[in-house]
Backbone as CSV, one residue per row, in Angstrom:
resi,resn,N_x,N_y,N_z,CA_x,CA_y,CA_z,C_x,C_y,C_z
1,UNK,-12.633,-21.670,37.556,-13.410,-20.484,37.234,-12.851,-19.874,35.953
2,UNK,-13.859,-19.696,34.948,-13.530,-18.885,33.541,-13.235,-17.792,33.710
3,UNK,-12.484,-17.136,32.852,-12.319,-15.600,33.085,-13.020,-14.896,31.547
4,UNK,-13.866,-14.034,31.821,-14.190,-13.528,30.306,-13.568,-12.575,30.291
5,UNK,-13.333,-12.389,28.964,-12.582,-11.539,28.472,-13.471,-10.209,27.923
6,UNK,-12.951,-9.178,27.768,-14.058,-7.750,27.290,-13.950,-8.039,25.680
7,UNK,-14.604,-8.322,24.518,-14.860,-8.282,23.794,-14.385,-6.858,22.796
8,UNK,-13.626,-6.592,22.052,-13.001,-5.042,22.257,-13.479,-4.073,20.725
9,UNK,-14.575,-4.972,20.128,-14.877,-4.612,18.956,-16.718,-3.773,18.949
10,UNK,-16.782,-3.356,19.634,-18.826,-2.710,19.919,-19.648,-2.739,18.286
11,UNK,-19.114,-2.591,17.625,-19.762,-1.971,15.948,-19.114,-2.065,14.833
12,UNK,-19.474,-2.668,13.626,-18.741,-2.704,12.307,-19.815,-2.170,11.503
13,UNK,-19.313,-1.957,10.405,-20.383,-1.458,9.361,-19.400,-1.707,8.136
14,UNK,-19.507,-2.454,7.118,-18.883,-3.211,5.934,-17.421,-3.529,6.102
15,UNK,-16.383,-3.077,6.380,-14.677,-3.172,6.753,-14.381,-2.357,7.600
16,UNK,-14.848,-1.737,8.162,-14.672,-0.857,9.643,-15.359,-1.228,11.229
17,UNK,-14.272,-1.281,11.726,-14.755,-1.561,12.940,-13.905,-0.590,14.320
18,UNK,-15.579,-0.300,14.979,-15.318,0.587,16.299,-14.685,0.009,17.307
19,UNK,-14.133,0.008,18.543,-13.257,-0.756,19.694,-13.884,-0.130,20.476
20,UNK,-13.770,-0.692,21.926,-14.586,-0.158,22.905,-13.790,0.961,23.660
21,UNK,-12.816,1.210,22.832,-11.734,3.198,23.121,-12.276,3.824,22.195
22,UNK,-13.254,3.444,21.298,-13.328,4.293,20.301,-12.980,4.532,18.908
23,UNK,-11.763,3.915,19.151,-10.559,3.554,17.663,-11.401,2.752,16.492
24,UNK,-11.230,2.937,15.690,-11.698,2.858,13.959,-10.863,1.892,13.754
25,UNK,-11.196,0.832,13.141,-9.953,-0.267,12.558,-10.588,-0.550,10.914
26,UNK,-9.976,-0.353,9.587,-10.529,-1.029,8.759,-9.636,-2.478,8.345
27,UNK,-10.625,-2.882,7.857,-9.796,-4.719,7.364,-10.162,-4.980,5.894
28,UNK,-8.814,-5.029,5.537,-8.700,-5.200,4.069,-8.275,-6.673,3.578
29,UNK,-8.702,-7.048,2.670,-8.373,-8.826,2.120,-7.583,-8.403,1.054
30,UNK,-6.350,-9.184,0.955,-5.639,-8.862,0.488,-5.463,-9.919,-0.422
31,UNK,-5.959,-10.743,-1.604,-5.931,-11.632,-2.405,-4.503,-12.680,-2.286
32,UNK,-4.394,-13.897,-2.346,-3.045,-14.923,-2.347,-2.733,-14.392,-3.679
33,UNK,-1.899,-14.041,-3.892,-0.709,-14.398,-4.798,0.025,-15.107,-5.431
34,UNK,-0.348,-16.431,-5.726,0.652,-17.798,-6.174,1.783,-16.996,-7.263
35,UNK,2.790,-17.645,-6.762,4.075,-17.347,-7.685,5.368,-18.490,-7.315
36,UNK,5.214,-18.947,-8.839,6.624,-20.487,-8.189,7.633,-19.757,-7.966
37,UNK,8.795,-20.464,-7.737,9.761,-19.628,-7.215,11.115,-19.335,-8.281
38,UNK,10.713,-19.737,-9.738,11.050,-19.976,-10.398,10.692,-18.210,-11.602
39,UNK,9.803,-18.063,-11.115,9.252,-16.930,-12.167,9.886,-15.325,-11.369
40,UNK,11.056,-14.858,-11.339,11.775,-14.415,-11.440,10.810,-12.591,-11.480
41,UNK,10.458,-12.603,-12.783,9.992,-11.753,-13.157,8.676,-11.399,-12.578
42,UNK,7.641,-12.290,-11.957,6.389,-12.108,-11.675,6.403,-12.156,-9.747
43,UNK,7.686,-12.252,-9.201,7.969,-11.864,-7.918,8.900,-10.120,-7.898
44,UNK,9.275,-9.994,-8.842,9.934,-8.986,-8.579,8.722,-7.846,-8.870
45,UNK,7.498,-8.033,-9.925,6.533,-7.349,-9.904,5.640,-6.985,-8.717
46,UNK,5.498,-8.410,-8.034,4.976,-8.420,-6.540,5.030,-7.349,-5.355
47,UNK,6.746,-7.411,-5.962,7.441,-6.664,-4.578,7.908,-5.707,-4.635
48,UNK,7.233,-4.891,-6.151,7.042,-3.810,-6.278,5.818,-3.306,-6.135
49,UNK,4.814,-3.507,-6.271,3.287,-3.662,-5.777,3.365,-3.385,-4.139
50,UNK,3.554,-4.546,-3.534,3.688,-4.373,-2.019,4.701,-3.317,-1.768
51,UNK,6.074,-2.692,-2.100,6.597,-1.606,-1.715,5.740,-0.520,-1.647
52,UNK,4.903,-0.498,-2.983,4.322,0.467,-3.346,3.225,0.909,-2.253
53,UNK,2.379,-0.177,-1.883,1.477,-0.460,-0.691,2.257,0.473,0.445
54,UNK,3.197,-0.229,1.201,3.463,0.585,2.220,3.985,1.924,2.031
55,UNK,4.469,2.299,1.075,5.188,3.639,0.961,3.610,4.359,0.982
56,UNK,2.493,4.188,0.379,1.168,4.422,0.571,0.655,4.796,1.617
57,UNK,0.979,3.765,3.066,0.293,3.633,3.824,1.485,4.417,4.644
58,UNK,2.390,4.795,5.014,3.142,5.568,5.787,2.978,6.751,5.975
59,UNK,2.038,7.293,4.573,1.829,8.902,4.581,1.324,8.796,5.550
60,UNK,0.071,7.782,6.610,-1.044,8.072,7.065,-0.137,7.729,8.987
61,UNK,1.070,7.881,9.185,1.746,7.593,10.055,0.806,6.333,11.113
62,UNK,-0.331,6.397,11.434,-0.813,5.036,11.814,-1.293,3.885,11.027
63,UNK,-0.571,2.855,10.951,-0.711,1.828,10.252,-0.791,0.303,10.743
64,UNK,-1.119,-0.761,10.899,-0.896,-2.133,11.560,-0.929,-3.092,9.762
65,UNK,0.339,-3.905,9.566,-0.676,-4.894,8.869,-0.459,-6.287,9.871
66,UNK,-1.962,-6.861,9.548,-1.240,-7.868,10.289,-1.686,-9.219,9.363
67,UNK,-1.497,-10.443,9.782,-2.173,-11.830,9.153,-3.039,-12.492,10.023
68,UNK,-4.376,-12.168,9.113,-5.598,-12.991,10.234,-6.461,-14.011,9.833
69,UNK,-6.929,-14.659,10.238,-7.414,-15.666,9.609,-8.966,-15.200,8.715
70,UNK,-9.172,-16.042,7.367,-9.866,-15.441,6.541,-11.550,-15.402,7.469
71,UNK,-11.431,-16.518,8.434,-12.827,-16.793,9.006,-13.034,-16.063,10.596
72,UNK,-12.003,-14.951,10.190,-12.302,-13.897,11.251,-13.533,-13.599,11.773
73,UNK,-14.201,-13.429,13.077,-15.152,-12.859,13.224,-15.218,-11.552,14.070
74,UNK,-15.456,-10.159,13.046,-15.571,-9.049,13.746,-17.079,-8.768,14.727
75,UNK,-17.746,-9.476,14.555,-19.048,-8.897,15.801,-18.932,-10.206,16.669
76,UNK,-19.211,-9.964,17.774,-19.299,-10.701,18.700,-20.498,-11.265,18.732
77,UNK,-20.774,-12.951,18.949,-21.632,-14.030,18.531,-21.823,-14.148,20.193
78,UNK,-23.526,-13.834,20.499,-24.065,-14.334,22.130,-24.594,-15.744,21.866
């Protein structure tokens, strides 16, 4: 016997999506980055960029990042 699972996403509308508590989630793409490991200078730019990002996102005390796959699907397919 299958067990279904509750589906936990009801509504999106362009990068926002509702949960079935109510909660707001937006989803942001965050472009790859290639950098050899050799370029010194164009990682340390990086990881000032991304510091910069979270020191950003802390003002807003709720935050998640996470890694999802690009072929995510936010609405649920019957």
């Amino acid at each position: 016997m299958a067990i279904k699972l509750l589906y936990p996403i009801i509504k999106t509308h362009e990068n926002l999506a509702m949960q079935t508590d109510k909660a707001v989630m937006a989803f942001y793409r965050v472009p790859n980055t290639p950098i050899t490991i050799t370029d010194k200078g164009k990682k340390d730019k990086h990881k000032l960029t991304i510091t910069q990002l979270i020191k950003k996102l802390t003002k807003n005390k709720s935050f998640e990042l996470s890694l999802i796959p690009k072929d995510y699907l936010l609405e649920k397919n019957d």
